[in-house]
C-alpha positions as a printed Julia matrix, in Angstrom:
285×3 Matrix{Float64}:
 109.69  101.49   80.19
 106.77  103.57   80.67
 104.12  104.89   78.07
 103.31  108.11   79.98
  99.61  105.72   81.58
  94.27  107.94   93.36
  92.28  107.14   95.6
  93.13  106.12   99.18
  91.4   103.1   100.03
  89.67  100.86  103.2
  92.08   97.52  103.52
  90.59   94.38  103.69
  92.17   91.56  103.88
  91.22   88.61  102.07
  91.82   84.74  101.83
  95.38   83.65   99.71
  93.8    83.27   96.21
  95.62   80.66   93.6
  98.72   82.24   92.5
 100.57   82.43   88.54
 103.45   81.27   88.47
 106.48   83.38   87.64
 108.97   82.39   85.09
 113.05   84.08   84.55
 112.97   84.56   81.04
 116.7    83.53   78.93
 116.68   87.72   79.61
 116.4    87.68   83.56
 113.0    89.44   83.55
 110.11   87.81   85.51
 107.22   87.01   83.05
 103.43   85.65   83.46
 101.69   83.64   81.7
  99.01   86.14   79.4
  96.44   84.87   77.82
  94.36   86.78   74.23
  92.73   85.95   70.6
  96.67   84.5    70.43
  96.17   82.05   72.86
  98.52   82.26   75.91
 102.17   83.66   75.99
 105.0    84.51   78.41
 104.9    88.95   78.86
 107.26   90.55   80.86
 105.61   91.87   84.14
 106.46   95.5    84.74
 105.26   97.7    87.55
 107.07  100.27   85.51
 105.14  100.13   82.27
 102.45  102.38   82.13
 100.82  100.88   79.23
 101.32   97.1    77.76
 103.7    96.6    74.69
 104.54   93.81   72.04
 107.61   92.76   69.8
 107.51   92.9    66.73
 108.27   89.11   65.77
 105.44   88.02   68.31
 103.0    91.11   66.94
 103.6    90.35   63.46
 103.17   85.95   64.14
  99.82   86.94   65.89
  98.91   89.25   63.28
  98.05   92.17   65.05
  96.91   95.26   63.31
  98.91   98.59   63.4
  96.25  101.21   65.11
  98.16  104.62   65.46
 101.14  105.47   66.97
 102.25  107.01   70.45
 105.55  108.41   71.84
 107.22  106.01   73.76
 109.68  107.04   77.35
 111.97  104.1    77.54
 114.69  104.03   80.27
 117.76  105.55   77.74
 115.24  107.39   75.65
 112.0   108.33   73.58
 110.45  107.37   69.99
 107.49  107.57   68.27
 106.47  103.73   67.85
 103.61  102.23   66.45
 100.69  100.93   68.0
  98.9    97.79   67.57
  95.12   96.59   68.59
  96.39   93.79   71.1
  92.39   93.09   71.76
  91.18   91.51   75.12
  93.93   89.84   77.36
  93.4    88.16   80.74
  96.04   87.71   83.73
  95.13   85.77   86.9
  91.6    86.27   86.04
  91.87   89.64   84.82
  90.8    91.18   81.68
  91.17   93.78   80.21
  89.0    94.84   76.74
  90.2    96.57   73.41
  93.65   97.41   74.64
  96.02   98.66   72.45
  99.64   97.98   72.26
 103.4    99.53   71.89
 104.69   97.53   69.26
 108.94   97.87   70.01
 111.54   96.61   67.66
 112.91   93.29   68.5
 114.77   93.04   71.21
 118.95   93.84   70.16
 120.21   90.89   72.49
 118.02   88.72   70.16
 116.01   86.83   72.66
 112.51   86.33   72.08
 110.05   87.86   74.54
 106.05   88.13   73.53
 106.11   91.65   74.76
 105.23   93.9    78.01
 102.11   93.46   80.34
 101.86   96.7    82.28
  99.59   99.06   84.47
  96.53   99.39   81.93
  96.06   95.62   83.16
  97.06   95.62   86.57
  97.34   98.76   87.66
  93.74   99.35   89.37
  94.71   95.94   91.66
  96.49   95.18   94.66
  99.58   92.91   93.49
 101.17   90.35   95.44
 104.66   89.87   93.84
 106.65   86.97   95.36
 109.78   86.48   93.68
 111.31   84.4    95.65
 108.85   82.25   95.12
 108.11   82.89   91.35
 104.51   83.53   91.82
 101.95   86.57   91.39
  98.32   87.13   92.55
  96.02   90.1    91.77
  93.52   90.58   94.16
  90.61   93.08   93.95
  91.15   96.73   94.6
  91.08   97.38   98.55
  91.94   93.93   99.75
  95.44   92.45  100.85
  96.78   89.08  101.69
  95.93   88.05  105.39
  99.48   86.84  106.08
 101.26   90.3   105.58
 103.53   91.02  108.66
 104.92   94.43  108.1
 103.72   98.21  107.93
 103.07   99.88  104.46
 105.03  102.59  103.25
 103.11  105.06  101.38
 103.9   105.64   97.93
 104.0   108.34   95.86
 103.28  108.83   91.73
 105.32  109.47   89.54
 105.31  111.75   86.03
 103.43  108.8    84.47
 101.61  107.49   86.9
 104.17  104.54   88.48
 104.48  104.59   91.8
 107.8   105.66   94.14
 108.41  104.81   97.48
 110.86  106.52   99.82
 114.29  104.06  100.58
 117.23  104.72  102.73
 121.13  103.78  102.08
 122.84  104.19  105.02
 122.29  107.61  106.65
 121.23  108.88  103.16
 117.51  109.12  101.59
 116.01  108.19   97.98
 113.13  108.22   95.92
 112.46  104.69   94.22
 110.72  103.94   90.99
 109.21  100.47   91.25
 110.38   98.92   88.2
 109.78   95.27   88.22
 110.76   95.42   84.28
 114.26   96.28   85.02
 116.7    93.44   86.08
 118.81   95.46   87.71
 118.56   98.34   89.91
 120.03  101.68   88.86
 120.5   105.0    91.18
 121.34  108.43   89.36
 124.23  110.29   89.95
 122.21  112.94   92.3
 122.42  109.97   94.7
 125.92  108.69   93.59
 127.51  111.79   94.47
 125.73  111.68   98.17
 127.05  108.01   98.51
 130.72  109.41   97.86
 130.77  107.02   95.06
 133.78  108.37   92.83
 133.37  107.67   88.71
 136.78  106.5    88.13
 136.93  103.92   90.66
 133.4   102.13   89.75
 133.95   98.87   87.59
 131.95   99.12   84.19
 128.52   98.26   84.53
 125.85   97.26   81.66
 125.17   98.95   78.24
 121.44   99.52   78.94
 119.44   99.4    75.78
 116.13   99.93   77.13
 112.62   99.47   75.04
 114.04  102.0    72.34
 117.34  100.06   71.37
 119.15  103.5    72.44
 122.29  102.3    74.5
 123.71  103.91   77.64
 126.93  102.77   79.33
 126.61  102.31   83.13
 129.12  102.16   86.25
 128.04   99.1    88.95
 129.18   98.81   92.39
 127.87   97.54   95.96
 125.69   99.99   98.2
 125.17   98.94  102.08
 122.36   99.31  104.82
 119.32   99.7   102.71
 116.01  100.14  104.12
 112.92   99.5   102.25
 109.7   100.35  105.07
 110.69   97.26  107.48
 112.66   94.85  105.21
 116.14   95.93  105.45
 118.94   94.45  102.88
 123.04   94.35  104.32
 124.09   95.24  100.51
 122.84   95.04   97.12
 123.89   96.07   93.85
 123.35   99.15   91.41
 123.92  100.35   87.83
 124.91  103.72   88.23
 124.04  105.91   85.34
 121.67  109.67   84.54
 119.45  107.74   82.74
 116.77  109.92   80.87
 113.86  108.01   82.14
 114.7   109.38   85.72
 114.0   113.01   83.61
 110.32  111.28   82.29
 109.44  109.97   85.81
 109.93  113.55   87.21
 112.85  113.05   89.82
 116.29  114.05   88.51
 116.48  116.71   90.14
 116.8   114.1    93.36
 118.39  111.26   94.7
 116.83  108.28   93.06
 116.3   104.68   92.23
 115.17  102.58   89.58
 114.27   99.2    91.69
 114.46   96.42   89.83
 114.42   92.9    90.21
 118.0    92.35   92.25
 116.58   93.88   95.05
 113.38   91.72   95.3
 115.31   88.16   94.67
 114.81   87.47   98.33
 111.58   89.98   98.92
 107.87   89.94   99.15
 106.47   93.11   97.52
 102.75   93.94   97.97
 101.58   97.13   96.01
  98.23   98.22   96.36
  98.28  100.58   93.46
  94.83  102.48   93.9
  95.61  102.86   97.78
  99.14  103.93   97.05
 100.67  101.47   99.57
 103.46   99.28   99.49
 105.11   96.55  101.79
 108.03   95.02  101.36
 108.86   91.75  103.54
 111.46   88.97  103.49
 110.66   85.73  102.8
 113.16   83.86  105.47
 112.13   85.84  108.34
């Protein structure tokens, strides 16, 4: 989900600070502990939100004023939702002042999630996202973990200001979305059609509803020899879908990648966002 939100930067690398720990919500997305005037709640963490967002059950229980409205890019569509005045919120030390909120429709599966925390908190930080070992650490702009093996890959923007990194399946090239908001990876069928992947023989995949409650069917199969920079994966799998978010991030018109959290369940990803680098390492090396 993105709300349509660079400098290359000296790396230093710094001491491991204390890390917050990750929880898999009843959903399957990774969320963090936030804490605001509400006190402190679980918020999806997504590298592919450009701006922060609420439900409405948690906005309206925390009694958070409506402030506006804004057109909202979710992954099957866009709306013009209204905004709320979320106030200051801190993660892993950092706050952020007088931020204001999407405020989305509950969630059509039912399940209760406190909202979104996206790039207008974290997005000026290097992020260390371990998933592996459910845990998260923001360090200051220009610094990275000491204990980071691999090369970065440099990453490029997208339409709203996410970031995209360049992956390889098999012989053939992608762009990738960094989208630790989506559970499950999806590719487009720009790259479908390079991977020989035939419609009629895929299995049916998900019914993606995305932050707008619009639904899109999806095919899913297995893709083989990925390479992400140095970590390479034997096979993983993919929705397969033209979603219209791959439209709002700018790259239908290639072969690309929504990467979700499937792909990181046994991977280290370190983003430093204002240096536009990314690293990607196993765990079990």
């Amino acid at each position: 989900m993105i709300r349509s939100l660079s400098l290359a930067l000296s790396l230093v690398a710094v001491p491991a600070a204390a890390a917050v720990p990750v929880e898999i919500a009843q959903t399957g997305h990774a969320t963090v502990p936030v804490e605001g005037a509400f006190g402190e709640a679980q918020f999806v963490f997504d590298t592919g939100a450009e701006g922060s967002a609420v439900y409405a059950d948690f906005s309206d229980k925390a009694g958070l004023k409506i402030a506006g409205s804004e057109k909202l890019q979710g992954q099957t569509g866009a709306d013009d939702l209204p905004l709320v005045e979320l106030g200051s919120i801190s993660l892993d030390g950092v706050r952020k002042d007088a931020l204001k909120a999407v405020r989305l429709e509950p969630r059509a599966d039912g399940v209760k999630l406190a909202g979104i925390v996206g790039l207008d908190v974290f997005g000026d930080r290097t992020v260390d996202f371990d998933l592996p070992n459910k845990r998260i650490v923001l360090l200051a702009p220009s610094t990275l973990p000491r204990d980071l093996r691999s090369k970065p890959i440099e990453a490029k923007p997208t339409t709203g200001n996410l970031l995209t990194v360049p992956v390889t399946i098999g012989t053939v090239k992608a762009t990738a979305v960094i989208d630790t908001g989506a559970r499950k990876t999806r590719i487009n069928w720009a790259l479908g059609r390079e991977l020989g992947l035939d419609p009629a023989k895929l299995n049916k995949g998900d019914t993606i509803h995305g932050a707008t409650n619009v639904t899109v069917e999806t095919g899913t199969t297995r893709v083989a020899d990925i390479q992400l920079g140095d970590r390479r994966l034997a096979e993983a799998p993919v929705l397969v879908a033209d979603l219209p978010v791959f439209a709002a991030f700018g790259v239908d018109d290639r072969a690309a990648i929504i990467l979700g959290l499937d792909w990181l369940d046994r991977t280290r990803m370190v983003i430093d966002f204002p240096g536009r680098r990314v690293w990607f390492e196993d765990t079990n090396p």
